[in-house]
TORLUMMAR-733838 format. One record per residue (C-alpha): x, y, z; residue in three letters. Coordinates in steps of 0.2 Angstrom, whole numbers, padded with zeros to 4 digits, always signed. Layout:
N
XYZALA;...
This chain:
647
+0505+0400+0697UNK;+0512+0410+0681UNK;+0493+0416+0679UNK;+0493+0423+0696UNK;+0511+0432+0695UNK;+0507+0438+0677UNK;+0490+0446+0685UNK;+0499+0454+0699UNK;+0510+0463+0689UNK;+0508+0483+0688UNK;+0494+0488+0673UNK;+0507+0497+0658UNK;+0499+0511+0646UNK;+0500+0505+0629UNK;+0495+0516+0616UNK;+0477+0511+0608UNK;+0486+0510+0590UNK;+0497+0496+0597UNK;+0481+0483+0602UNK;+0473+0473+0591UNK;+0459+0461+0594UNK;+0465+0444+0601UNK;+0462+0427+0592UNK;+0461+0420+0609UNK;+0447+0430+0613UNK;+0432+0419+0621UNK;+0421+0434+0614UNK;+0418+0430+0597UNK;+0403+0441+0593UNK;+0404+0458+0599UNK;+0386+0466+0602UNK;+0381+0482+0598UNK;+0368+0483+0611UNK;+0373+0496+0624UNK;+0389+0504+0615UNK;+0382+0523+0616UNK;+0381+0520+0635UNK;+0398+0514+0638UNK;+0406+0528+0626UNK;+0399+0538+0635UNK;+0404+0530+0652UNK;+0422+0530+0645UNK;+0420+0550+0641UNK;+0412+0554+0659UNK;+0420+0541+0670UNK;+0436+0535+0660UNK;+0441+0516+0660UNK;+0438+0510+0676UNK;+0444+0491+0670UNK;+0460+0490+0663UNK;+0463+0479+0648UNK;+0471+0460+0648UNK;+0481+0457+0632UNK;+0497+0447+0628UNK;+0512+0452+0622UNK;+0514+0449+0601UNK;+0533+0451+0603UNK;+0535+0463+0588UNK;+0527+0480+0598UNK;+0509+0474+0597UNK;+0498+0468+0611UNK;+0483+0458+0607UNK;+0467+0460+0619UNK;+0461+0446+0627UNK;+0447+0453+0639UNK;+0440+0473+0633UNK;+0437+0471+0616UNK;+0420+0480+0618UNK;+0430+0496+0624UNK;+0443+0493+0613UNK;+0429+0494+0601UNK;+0423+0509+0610UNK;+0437+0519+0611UNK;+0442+0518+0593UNK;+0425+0522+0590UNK;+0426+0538+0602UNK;+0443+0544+0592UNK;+0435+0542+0575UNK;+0424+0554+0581UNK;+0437+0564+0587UNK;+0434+0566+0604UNK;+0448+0555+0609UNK;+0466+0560+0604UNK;+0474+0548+0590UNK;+0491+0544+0603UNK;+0476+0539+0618UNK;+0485+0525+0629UNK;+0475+0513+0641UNK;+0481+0504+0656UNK;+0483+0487+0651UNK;+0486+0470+0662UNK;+0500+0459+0652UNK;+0496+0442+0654UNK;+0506+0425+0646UNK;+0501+0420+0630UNK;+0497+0402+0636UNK;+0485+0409+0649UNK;+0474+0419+0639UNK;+0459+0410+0633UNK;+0456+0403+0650UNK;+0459+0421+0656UNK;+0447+0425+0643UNK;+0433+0415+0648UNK;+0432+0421+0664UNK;+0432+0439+0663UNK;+0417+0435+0652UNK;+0408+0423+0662UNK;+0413+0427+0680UNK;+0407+0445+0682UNK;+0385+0446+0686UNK;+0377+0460+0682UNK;+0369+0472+0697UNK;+0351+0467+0706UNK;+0340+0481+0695UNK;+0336+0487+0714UNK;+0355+0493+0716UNK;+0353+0502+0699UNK;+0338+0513+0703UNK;+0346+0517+0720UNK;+0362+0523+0712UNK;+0355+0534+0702UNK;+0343+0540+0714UNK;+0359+0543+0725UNK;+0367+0552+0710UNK;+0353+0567+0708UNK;+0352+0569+0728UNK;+0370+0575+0727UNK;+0366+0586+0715UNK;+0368+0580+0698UNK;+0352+0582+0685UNK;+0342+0569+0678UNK;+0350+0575+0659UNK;+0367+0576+0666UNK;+0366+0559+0673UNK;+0359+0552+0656UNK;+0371+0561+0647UNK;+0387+0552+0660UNK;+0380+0534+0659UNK;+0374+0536+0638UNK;+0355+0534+0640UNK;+0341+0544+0638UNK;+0333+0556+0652UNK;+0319+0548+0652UNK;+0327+0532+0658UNK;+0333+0542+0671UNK;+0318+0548+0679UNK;+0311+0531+0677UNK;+0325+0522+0686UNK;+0322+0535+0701UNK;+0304+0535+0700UNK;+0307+0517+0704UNK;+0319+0519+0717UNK;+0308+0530+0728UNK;+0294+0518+0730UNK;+0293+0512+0748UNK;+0307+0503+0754UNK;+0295+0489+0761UNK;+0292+0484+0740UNK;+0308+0485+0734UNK;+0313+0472+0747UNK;+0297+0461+0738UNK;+0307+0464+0723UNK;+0322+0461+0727UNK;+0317+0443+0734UNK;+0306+0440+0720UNK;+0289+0440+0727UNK;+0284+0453+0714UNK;+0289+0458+0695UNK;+0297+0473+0691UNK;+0280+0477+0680UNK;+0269+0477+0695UNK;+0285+0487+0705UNK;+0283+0501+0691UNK;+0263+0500+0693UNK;+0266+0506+0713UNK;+0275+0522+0705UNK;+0258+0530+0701UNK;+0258+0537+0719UNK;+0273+0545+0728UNK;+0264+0540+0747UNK;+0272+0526+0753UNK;+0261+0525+0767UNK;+0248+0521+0754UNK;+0257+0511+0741UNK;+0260+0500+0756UNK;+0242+0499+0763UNK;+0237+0494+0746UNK;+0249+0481+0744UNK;+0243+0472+0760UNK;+0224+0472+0756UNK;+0230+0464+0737UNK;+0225+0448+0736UNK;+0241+0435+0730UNK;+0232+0436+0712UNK;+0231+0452+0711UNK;+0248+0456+0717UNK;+0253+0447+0702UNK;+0244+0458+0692UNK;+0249+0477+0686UNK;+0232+0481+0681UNK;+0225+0476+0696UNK;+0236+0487+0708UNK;+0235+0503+0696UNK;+0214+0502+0698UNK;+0218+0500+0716UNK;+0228+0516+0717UNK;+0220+0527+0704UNK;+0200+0523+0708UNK;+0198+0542+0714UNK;+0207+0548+0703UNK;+0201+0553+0683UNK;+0210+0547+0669UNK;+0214+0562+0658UNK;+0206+0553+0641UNK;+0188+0553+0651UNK;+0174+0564+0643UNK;+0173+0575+0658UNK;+0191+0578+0658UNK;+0192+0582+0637UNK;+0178+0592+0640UNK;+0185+0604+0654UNK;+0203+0605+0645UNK;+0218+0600+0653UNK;+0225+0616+0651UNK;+0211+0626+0662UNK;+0211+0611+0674UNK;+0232+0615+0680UNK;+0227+0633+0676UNK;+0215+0630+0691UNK;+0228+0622+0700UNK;+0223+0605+0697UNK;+0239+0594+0698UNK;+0240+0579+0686UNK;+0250+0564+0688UNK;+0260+0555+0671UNK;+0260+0535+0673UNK;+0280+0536+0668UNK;+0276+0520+0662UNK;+0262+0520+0652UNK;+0251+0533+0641UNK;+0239+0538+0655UNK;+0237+0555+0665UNK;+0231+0556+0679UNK;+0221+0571+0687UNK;+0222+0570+0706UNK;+0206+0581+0709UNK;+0190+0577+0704UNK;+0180+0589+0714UNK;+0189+0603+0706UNK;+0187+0595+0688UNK;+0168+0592+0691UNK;+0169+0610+0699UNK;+0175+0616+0680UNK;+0165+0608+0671UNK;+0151+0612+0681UNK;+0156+0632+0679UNK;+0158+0625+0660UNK;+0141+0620+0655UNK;+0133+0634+0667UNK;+0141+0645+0653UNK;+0131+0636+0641UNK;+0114+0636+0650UNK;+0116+0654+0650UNK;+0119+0656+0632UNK;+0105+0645+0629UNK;+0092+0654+0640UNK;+0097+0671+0632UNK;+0092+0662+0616UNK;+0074+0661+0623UNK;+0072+0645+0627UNK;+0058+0640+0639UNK;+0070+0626+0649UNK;+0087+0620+0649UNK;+0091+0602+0654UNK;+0110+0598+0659UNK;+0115+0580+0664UNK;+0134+0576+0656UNK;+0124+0557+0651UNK;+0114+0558+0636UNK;+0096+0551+0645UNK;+0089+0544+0627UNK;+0073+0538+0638UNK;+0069+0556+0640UNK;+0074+0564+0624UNK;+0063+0548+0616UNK;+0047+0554+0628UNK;+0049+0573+0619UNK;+0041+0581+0604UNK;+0050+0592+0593UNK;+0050+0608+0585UNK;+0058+0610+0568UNK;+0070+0624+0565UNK;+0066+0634+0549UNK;+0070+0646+0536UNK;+0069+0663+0542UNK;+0069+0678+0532UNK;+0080+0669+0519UNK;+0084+0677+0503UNK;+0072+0673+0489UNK;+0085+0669+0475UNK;+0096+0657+0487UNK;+0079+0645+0491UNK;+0077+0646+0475UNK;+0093+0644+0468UNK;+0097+0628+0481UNK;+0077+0621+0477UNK;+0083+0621+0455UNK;+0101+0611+0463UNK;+0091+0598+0471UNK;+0080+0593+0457UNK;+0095+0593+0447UNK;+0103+0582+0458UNK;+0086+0571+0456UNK;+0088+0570+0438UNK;+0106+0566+0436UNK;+0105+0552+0453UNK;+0090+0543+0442UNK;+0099+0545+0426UNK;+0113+0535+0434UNK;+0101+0522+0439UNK;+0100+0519+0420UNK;+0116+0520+0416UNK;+0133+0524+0426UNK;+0147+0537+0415UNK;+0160+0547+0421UNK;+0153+0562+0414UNK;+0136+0558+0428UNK;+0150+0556+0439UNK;+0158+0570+0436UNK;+0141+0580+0435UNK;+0133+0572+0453UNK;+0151+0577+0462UNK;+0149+0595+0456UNK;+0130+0597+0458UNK;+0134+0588+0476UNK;+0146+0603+0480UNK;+0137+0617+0476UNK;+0122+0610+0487UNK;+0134+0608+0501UNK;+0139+0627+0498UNK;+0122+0631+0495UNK;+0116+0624+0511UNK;+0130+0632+0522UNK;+0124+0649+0516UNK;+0108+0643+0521UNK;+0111+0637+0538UNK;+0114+0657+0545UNK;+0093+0658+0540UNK;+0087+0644+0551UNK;+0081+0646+0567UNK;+0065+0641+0578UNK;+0050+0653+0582UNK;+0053+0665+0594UNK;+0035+0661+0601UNK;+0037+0641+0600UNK;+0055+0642+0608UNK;+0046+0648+0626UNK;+0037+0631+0627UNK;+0052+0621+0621UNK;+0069+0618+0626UNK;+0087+0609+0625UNK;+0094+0595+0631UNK;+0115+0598+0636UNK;+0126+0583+0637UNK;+0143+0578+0634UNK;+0151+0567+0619UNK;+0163+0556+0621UNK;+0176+0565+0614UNK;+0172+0580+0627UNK;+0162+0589+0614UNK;+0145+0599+0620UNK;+0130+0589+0614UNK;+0116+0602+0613UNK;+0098+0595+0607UNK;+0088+0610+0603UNK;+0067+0610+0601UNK;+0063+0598+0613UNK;+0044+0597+0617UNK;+0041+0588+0634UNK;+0024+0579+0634UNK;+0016+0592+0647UNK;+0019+0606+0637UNK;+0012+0597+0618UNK;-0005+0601+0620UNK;-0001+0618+0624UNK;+0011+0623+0610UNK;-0002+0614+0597UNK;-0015+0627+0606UNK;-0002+0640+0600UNK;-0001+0633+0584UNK;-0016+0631+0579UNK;-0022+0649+0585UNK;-0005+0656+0576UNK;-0013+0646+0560UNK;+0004+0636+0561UNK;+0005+0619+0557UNK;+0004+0606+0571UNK;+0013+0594+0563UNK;+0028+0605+0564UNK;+0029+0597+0581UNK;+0034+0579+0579UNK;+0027+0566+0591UNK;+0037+0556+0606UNK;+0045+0541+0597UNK;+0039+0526+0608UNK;+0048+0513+0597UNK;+0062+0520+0590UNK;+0067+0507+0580UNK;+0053+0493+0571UNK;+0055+0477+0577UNK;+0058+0467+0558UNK;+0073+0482+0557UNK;+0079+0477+0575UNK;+0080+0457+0567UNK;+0088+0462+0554UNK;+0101+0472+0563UNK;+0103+0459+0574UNK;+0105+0448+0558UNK;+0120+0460+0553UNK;+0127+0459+0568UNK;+0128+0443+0571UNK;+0137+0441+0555UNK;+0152+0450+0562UNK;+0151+0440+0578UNK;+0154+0426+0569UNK;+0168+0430+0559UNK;+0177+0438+0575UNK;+0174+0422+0584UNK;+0180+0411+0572UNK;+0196+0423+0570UNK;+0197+0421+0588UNK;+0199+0402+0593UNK;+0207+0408+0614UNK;+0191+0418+0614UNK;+0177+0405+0606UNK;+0187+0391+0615UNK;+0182+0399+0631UNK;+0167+0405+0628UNK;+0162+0387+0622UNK;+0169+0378+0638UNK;+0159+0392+0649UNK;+0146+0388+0642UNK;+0147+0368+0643UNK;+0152+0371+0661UNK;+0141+0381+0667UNK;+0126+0370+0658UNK;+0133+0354+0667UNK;+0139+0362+0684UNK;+0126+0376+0688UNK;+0107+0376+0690UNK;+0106+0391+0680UNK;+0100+0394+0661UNK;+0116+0398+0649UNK;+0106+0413+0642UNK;+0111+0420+0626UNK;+0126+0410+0619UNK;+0133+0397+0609UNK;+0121+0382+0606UNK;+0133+0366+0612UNK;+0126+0354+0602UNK;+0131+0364+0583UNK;+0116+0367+0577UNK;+0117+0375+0557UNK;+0118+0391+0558UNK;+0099+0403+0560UNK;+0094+0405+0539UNK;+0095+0425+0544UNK;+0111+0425+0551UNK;+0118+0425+0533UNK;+0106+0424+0521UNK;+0090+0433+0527UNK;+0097+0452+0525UNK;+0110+0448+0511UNK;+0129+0449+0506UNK;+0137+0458+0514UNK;+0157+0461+0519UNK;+0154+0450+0534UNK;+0147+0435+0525UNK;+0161+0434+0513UNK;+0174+0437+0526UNK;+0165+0420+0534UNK;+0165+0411+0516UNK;+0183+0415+0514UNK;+0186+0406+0533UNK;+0176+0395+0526UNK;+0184+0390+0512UNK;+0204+0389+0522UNK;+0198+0375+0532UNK;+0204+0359+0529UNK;+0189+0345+0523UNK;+0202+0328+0518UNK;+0197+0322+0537UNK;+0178+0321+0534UNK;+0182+0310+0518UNK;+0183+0294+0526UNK;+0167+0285+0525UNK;+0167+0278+0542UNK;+0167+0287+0559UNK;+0181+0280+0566UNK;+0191+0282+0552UNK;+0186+0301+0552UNK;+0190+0304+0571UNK;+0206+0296+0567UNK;+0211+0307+0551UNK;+0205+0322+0563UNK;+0217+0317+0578UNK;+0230+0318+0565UNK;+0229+0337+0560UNK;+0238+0351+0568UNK;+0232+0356+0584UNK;+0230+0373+0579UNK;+0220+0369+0564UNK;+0210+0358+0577UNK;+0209+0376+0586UNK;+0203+0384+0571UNK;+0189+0372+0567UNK;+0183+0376+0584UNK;+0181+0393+0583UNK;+0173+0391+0565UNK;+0161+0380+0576UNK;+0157+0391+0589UNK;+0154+0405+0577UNK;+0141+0395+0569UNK;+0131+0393+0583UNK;+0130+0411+0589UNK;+0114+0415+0588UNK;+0108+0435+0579UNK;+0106+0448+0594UNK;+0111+0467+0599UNK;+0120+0472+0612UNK;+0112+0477+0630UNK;+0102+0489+0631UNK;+0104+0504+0644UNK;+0102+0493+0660UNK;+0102+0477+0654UNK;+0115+0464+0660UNK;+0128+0461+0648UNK;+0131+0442+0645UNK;+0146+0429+0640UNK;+0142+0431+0623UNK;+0144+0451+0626UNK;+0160+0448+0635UNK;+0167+0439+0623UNK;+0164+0451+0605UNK;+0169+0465+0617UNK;+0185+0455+0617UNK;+0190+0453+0600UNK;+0191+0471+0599UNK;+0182+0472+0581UNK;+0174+0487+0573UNK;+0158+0481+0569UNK;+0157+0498+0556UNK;+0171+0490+0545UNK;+0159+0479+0541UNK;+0142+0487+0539UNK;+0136+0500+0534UNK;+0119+0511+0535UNK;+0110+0513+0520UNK;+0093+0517+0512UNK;+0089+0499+0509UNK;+0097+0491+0527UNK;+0091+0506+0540UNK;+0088+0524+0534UNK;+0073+0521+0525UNK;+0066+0512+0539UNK;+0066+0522+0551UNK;+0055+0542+0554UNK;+0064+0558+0549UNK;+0064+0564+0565UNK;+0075+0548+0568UNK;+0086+0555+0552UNK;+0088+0572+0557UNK;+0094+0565+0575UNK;+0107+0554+0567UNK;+0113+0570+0555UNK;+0114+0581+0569UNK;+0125+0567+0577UNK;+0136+0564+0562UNK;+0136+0579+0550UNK;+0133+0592+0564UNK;+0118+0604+0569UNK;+0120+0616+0555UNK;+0118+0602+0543UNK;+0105+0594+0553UNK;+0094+0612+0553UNK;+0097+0617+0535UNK;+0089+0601+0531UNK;+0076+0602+0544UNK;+0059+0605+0532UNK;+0067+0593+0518UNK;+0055+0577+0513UNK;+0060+0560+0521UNK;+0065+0552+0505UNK;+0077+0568+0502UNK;+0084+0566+0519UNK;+0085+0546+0514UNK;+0095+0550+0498UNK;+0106+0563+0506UNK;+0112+0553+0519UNK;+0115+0537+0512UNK;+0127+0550+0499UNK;+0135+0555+0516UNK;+0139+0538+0522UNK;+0143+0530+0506UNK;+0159+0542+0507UNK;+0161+0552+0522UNK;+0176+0559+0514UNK;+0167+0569+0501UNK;+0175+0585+0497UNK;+0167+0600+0506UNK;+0164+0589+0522UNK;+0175+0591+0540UNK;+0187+0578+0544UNK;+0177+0577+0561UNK;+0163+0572+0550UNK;+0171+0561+0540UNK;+0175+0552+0555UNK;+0158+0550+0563UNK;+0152+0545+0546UNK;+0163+0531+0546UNK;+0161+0525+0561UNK;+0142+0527+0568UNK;+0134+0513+0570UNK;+0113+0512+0577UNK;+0113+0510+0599UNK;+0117+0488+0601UNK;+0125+0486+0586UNK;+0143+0488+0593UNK;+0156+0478+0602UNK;+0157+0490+0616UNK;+0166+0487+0631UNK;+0159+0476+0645UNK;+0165+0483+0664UNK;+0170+0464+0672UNK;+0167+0464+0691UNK;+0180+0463+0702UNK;+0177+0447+0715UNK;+0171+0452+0732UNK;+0188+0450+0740UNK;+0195+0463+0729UNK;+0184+0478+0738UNK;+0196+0477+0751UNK;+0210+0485+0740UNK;+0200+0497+0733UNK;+0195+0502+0750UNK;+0212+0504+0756UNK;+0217+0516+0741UNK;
């Protein structure tokens, strides 16, 4: 009854240097989380809940329920934005009553539906208010702002989903990518219930005709000339992605882009130009090719590079003997000067006017959006005639290298395979979620189905293939698996009995039971590269694609593993695809074993001074076509056409 009268009675204005924190404070721990938002509540809004404190009897009040603003508002005067003599509206209470009266401020009040918070803020900017004054009134950041009415203005039909809990706020902020509610809703139908559970799942729905700003097509046409078109893009406020909402007028662009090119080309002299944004390796591999040359260089710079290169020979083979830091020294400086040599060079080389009318170019698109043009291209209908020209110019014919039917020898496509599957390995057993499943798939699908397992893990554990870790050497891979290896525990299989073992095994953790798996698993994967261009990607693909791994951390091309194994031609593709055309043509009439020896320099350490941080970059990471962990496209089920549809 006291309680009741005490509340009732009218709020006083007691000074801010008169309150003090009460003992009888349910609130013990006062959380920091939130603070800058209710100063600056208190700045824009003032207190909006008074106080509840008990009277000390000697001038003093100590709060019972408000010691976060109390908190806050001495914080605000320390600051100076609130005067030192700053009175507050307080509700004086007995002192008998407090604790309980401080319990329940505390534990009574609940917190608004997030719904209510969108909508109020949504409701604040239609009257006017900007997103930045808004953030600035309540303490948060604009952002937050513009995401909370983002949210709000998704149709009215979902946030009544949300607000009953059929779906999660994530998949209420993947609807935002689209401002149609007509739309938002049509997809929503057409979702099966997993898929309504899943984010993911309803952004693909929304954005499959639209293109994703980090495409190739779209880094190749520019963002900026796509809006300067009057493209308009759309920001996923809650994720990283941009959207561009017209692909017709990208493809339009970049069409109108690589038209440029063909024309630059063909004013070259070029007998054809080829223009496909997808690199078709089956019809580069079906071509001859001319070589670019030196063409009316300076004497005393062929000379001068031709005296480096033999000096770099000598000094390479005297480190074969014996390594010093004056070789070093010596090789780094020598290396340099070839570098400089060659980019002087590389403003001589060029084709034959004559031989260009037979040949051509080959323009596709990178993945990072660059222009990939192959020059010197010889189709097979036009070899016999540029050998005629050849011959009757008294030119060699062998400048014209023949169509590379195999690029790669079958004992170097083992041993890559070999390599590979060393990393597989150690990403499996790093992975026990991922070698667990990919184990049980394939038990399962061996007892349930009909159907072969294919490439995969062999069930029963066989010992690992003899070239899976031995047949092409050490490498970083093998003594990353060793080092697994070695972590496992071994005390289980000490027990001479079987039973005796099982039972020292039930005993171990479960996930060190987790790990032996995956080390299992990984054992039994057997050496082979990735699909080939349309191949079928399998479980085993699936599930190195998952472990995310960079199979270039681990190896490594060198003379002995690849480049020597493989034709100059071969070489000169893969330095015009690392170290760039100029390089690749400066080098174009250079022996095998020279190309050999410079390359396996380049990748050895890609960040040699004199080279490109672009090139350094494609040095460290190119890896021979199957030897990646690429991503695998998994196929929606059937059912799931219907959202797409509807989007």
């Amino acid at each position: 009854m006291n309680t009741i009268e005490n509340a009732s009675n009218q709020p006083r204005l007691i000074a801010v240097s008169k309150l003090e924190k009460s003992p009888h404070n349910a609130r013990r721990t006062t959380p920091k989380m939130g603070m800058d938002e209710l100063k600056a509540s208190l700045l824009a809004h003032g207190l909006m809940q008074n106080l509840v404190v008990t009277d000390s009897g000697d001038g003093a009040f100590q709060v019972l329920a408000g010691g976060r603003r109390l908190e806050a508002i001495r914080t605000l005067q320390a600051e100076g934005k609130l005067p030192d003599d700053f009175a507050v509206p307080c509700q004086v209470v007995a002192d008998e009553h407090g604790l309980e009266m401080s319990l329940a401020e505390n534990t009574v009040r609940l917190a608004m539906h997030p719904a209510d918070e969108f909508e109020a803020f949504a409701a604040l900017i239609d009257k006017g208010e900007s997103a930045a004054q808004v953030a600035e009134r309540f303490g948060v950041d604009e952002g937050h702002v513009l995401k909370r009415m983002r949210l709000a203005r998704v149709a009215p039909q979902l946030l009544k989903e949300y607000r009953d809990g059929s779906i999660t706020l994530e998949c209420l902020k993947a609807f935002t990518i689209t401002d149609d509610h007509r739309r938002q809703v049509k997809v929503f139908k057409s979702l099966q219930d997993w898929q309504k559970e899943d984010p993911s799942e309803i952004r693909a729905a929304l954005t499959e005709k639209l293109v994703e700003a980090s495409s190739k097509l779209a880094l190749f046409v520019g963002m900026e000339s796509y809006v300067a078109a009057g493209g308009p893009t759309r920001a996923d406020l809650f994720g990283e992605e941009v959207y561009l909402e017209k692909p017709a007028l990208l493809h339009k662009l970049a069409e109108q882009k690589l038209e440029s090119i063909r024309r630059g080309l063909e004013s070259e002299g070029w007998g054809w130009i080829e223009i496909n944004p997808e690199r078709d390796y089956q019809f580069i591999s079906r071509c001859g090719r001319i070589e670019p040359r030196l063409m009316d260089a300076p004497p005393e710079l062929v000379e001068f590079r031709s005296r480096l290169d033999h000096e770099l020979t000598q000094i390479e083979e005297a480190l074969a003997k014996t390594e010093s830091d004056e070789l070093l020294e010596r090789q780094e400086l020598t290396q340099q000067r070839v570098d400089e040599a060659d980019e002087k060079l590389a403003a001589f080389v060029g084709f034959d006017a004559g031989q260009k009318g037979l040949a051509g170019c080959y323009v596709s698109i990178a993945q990072d959006g660059t222009p990939f043009v192959d020059k010197g291209l010889v189709k097979p209908e036009h070899r016999r005639e540029l050998a005629c020209l050849l011959k009757e110019g008294g030119t060699d014919t062998e400048s014209v290298a023949p169509p590379l039917k195999n690029p790669l020898s079958e004992s170097l496509r083992r041993d890559l395979a070999a390599s590979r599957s060393q990393v597989a390995q150690v990403e499996i057993a790093s992975n026990p979620a991922i070698a667990f499943d990919l184990l049980v798939f394939h038990v399962a699908t061996g007892m349930l189905s009909e159907d072969c397992c294919g490439d995969g893990p062999n069930v029963a554990f066989l010992p690992p293939r003899a070239d899976s870790r031995s047949e092409v050497g050490s490498s970083p891979a093998v003594k990353a698996l060793d080092g697994i290896e070695q972590s496992l525990p071994a005390g289980w299989l000490k027990p001479k009995s079987e039973a005796a073992r099982f039972e020292a095994f039930r005993l171990l953790p479960h996930e060190v039971k987790e790990q032996l798996l995956a080390y299992c698993v990984a054992m039994t994967l057997q050496p082979k590269l990735g699909p080939a261009d349309g191949e079928e990607t399998t479980a085993y693909d699936a599930a190195l694609s998952l472990t995310g791994a960079n199979v270039a951390a681990y190896w490594r091309p060198s003379g002995a593993n690849f480049l020597s194994r493989v034709s100059r031609d071969q070489l000169l593709v893969i330095a015009h695809e690392t170290l760039g055309e100029p390089w690749a043509q400066s080098r174009a009439r250079d022996n095998k074993a020279s190309l050999v020896g410079q390359m396996e320099r380049a990748f050895a350490s890609p960040d040699r001074p004199g080279g490109t941080p672009e090139q350094a970059e494609r040095l460290k990471n190119w890896l021979p076509k199957g030897m990646a962990f690429g991503p695998v496209s998994t196929p929606k089920p059937a059912k799931g056409k219907k959202a797409r549809k509807a989007a």
